[in-house]
C-alpha positions in Angstrom: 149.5 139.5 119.3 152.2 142.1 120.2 151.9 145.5 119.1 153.7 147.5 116.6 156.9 148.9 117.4 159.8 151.6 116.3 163.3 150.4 114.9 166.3 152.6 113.9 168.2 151.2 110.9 171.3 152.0 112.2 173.2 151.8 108.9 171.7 155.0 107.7 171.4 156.7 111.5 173.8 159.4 111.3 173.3 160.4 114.9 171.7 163.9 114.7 169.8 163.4 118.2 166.3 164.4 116.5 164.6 161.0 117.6 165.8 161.5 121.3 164.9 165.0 121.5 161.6 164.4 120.4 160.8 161.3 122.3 163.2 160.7 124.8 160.8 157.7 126.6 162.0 155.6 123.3 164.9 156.7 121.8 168.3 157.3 123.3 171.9 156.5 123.3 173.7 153.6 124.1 176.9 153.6 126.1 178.2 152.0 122.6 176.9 155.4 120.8 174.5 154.4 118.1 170.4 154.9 118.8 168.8 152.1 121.0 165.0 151.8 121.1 163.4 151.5 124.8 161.9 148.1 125.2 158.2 149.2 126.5 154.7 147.4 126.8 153.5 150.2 124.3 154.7 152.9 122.0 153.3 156.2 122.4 152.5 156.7 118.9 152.5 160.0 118.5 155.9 160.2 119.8 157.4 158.2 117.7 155.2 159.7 114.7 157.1 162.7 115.0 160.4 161.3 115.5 159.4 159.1 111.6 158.5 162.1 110.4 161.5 164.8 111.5 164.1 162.1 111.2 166.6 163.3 108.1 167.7 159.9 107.2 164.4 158.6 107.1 165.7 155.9 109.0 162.9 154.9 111.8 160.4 152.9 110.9 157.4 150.8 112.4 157.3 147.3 112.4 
């Protein structure tokens, strides 16, 4: 079974960089500037917990 992992709801993503800056290994831009989400074996979830919890859109989630 495949482990959990990030998303960005791009509809409510308003760009503000948090997620990238915080964990750059799994979030950054795409050369079509919206969020993309690193495809990787594993998450580091502490990472990405911060990245949930400072995003002001609350719009990463774990699925």
């Amino acid at each position: 079974m495949p482990g959990r992992h990030p998303v960005v709801e791009l509809s409510d993503c308003i760009l503000c960089g948090i997620c990238e800056e915080v964990c750059p290994s799994v979030f950054y831009l795409s050369d079509l500037g919206y969020v993309q989400v690193a495809e990787l074996a594993e998450y580091p979830e502490e990472e990405v917990d911060a990245a949930v919890r400072n995003c002001p859109k609350d719009c990463i989630l774990w699925k």
